[in-house]
C-alpha positions in Angstrom: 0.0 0.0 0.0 2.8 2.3 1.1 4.6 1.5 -2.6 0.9 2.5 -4.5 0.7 5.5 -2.2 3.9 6.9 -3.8 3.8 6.1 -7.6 0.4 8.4 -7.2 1.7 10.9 -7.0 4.6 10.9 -9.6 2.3 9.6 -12.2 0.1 12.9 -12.0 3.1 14.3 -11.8 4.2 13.4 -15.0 0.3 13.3 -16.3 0.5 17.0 -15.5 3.9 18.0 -17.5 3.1 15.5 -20.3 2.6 17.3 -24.0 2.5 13.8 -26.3 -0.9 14.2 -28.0 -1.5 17.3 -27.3 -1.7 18.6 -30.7 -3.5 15.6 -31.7 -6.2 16.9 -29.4 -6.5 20.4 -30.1 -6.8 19.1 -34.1 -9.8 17.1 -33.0 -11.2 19.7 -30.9 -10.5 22.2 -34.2 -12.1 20.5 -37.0 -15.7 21.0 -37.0 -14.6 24.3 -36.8 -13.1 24.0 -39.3 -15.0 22.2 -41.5 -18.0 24.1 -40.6 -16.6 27.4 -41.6 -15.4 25.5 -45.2 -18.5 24.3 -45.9 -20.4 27.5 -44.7 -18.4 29.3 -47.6 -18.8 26.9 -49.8 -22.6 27.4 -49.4 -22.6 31.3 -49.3 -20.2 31.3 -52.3 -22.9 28.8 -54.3 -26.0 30.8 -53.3 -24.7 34.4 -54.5 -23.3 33.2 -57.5 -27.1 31.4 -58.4 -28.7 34.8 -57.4 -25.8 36.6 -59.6 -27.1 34.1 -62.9 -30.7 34.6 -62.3 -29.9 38.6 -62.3 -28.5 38.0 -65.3 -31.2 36.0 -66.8 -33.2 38.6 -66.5 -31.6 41.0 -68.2 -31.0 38.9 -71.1 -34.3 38.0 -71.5 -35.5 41.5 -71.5 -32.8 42.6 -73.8 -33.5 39.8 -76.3 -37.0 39.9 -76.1 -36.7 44.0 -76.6 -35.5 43.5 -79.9 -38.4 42.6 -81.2 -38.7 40.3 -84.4 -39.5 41.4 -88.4 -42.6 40.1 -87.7 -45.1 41.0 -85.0 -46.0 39.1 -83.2 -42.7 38.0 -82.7 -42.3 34.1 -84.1 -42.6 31.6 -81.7 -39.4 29.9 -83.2 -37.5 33.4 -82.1 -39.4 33.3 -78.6 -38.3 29.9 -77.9 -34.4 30.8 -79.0 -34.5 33.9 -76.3 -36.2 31.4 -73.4 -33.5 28.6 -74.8 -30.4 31.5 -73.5 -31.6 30.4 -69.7 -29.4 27.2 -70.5 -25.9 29.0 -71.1 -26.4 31.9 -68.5 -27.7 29.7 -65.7 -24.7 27.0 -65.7 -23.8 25.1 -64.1 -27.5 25.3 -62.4 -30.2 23.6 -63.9 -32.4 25.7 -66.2 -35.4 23.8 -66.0 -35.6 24.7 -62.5 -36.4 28.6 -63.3 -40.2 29.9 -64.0 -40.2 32.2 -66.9 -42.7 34.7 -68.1 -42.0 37.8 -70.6 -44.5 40.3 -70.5 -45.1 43.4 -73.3 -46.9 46.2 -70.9 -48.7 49.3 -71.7 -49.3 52.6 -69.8 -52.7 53.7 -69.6 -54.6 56.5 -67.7 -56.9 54.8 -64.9 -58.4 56.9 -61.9 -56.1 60.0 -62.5 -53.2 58.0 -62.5 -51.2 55.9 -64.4 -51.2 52.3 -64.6 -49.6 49.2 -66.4 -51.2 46.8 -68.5 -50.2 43.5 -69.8 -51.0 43.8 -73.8 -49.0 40.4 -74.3 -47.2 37.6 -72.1 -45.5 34.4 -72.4 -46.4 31.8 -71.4 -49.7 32.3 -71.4 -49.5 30.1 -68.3 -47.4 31.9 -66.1 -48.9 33.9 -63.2 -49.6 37.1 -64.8 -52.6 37.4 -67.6 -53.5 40.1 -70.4 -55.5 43.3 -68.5 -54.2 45.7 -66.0 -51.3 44.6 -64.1 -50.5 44.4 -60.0 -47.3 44.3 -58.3 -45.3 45.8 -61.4 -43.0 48.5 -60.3 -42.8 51.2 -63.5 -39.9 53.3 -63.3 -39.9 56.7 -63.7 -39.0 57.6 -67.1 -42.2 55.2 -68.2 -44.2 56.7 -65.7 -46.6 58.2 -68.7 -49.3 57.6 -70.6 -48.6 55.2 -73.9 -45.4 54.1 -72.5 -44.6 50.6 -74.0 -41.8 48.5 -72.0 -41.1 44.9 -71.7 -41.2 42.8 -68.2 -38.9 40.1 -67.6 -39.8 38.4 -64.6 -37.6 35.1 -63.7 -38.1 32.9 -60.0 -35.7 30.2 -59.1 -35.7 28.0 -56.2 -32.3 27.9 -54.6 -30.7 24.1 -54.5 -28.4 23.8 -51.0 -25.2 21.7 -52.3 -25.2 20.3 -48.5 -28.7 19.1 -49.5 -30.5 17.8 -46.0 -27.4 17.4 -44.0 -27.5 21.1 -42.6 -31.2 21.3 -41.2 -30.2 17.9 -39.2 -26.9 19.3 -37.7 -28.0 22.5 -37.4 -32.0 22.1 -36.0 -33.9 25.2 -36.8 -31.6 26.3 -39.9 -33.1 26.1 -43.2 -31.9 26.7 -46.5 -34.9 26.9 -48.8 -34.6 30.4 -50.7 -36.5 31.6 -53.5 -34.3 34.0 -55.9 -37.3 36.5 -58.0 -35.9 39.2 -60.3 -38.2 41.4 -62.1 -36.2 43.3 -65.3 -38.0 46.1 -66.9 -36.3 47.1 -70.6 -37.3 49.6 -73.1 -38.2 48.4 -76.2 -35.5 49.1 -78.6 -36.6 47.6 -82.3 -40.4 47.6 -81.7 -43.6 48.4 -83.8 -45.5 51.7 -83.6 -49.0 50.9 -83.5 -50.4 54.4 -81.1 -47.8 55.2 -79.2 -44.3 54.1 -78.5 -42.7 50.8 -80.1 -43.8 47.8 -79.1 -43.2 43.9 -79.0 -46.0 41.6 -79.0 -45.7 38.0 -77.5 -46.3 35.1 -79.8 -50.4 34.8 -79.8 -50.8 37.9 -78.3 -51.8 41.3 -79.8 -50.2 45.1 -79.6 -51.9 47.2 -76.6 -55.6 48.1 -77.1 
C-alpha cells in the first residue's frame, strides 16, 4: 500500500507535464470548426453566384425579347431561342428549375393616375394574364401615358449543395430560398402601332 501511495503521485506528476498528444487533441477539438466554416463558404459562395445568374437571366431575357422580331408578333421559333439563353447563363444550375414569363406592358390613364397593363405575355400560363397589371414597379421615365416596356420576370428555387445534412446538424436552420428578379427594358426595335414601339408575345396582340 505504502509503494501504491507513492507512484500516485509521480504519475500525476508526469500526467500534469506530459505534451504527447497534445496537438493531436487540439486538431480534434479544431475541425468541426473548421470544416463548418469551409463548408459554410462553400454554401454562401454557391448561393450568390445562383442569385448573380438569375440577375443575369433577366436581363438577357428582357434585352432579347426587346428587340423585337420582323414580324409582329414575334415568331414563336424566335421566342423559344430567347427562353433557350436560360441554359448557357444559368450554368452550371439547372435551367429547368427557373419559372419564366416575358411580359409586353402598356401605360394607360386609370383613376387620375397611371397604370400598367399586360397587352401580351409568355407563357400564357405563367402567373400574370392580359389586363391591368398588379405588383409591377414602373420606373420613372415610363411613368406616362402610352409608355410601352417589356417585363422580364424570372423565380428560381435555390438548391443547397449540402442538400439535407445542414437542417439535421443545425435544428432550426433552413436553406430553402427563392431568388425573383423582375427586369424592366425599353423596347429598342419595336412596332409603332399608337404610341411608342412595341413587341407583342407570340399569340398575343399590340396594346388596345
Amino acid at each position: 500500500m505504502s509503494s501504491e501511495r507513492l507512484l500516485w503521485p509521480s504519475a500525476l506528476r508526469r500526467f500534469r507535464w506530459a505534451r504527447e498528444g497534445i496537438a493531436a487533441v487540439e486538431f480534434a477539438l479544431l475541425l468541426p470548426i473548421l470544416l463548418t466554416l469551409v463548408l459554410a463558404t462553400a454554401e454562401v459562395v454557391n448561393a450568390v453566384d445562383q442569385r448573380r445568374k438569375v440577375v443575369q437571366l433577366g436581363r438577357t431575357l428582357a434585352d432579347l425579347t426587346a428587340q423585337g422580331d420582323s414580324q409582329s408578333p414575334i415568331a414563336q421559333a424566335l421566342m423559344s431561342d430567347i427562353l433557350a439563353s436560360a441554359g448557357p447563363v444559368l450554368a452550371p444550375f439547372q435551367a429547368s428549375a427557373a419559372t419564366i414569363q416575358i411580359s409586353a406592358i402598356g401605360i394607360y390613364q386609370a383613376n387620375g393616375h397611371d397604370a400598367a397593363y399586360v397587352c401580351s405575355t409568355y407563357p400564357t400560363s405563367g402567373k400574370r394574364a392580359v389586363g391591368t397589371a398588379a405588383g409591377i414597379l414602373v420606373p420613372t421615365n415610363f411613368q406616362r401615358v402610352g409608355a410601352r416596356f417589356v417585363l422580364a420576370e424570372v423565380t428560381m428555387p435555390y438548391k443547397s449543395i449540402l442538400g439535407a445534412v445542414v437542417p439535421k446538424v443545425v435544428k432550426g436552420l433552413n436553406l430553402s430560398l427563392t431568388w425573383s428578379e423582375a427586369v424592366t427594358w425599353p423596347v429598342r426595335s419595336g412596332t409603332s402601332f399608337s404610341a411608342d414601339p412595341e413587341v407583342v408575345m407570340p399569340g398575343g396582340a399590340a396594346c388596345p
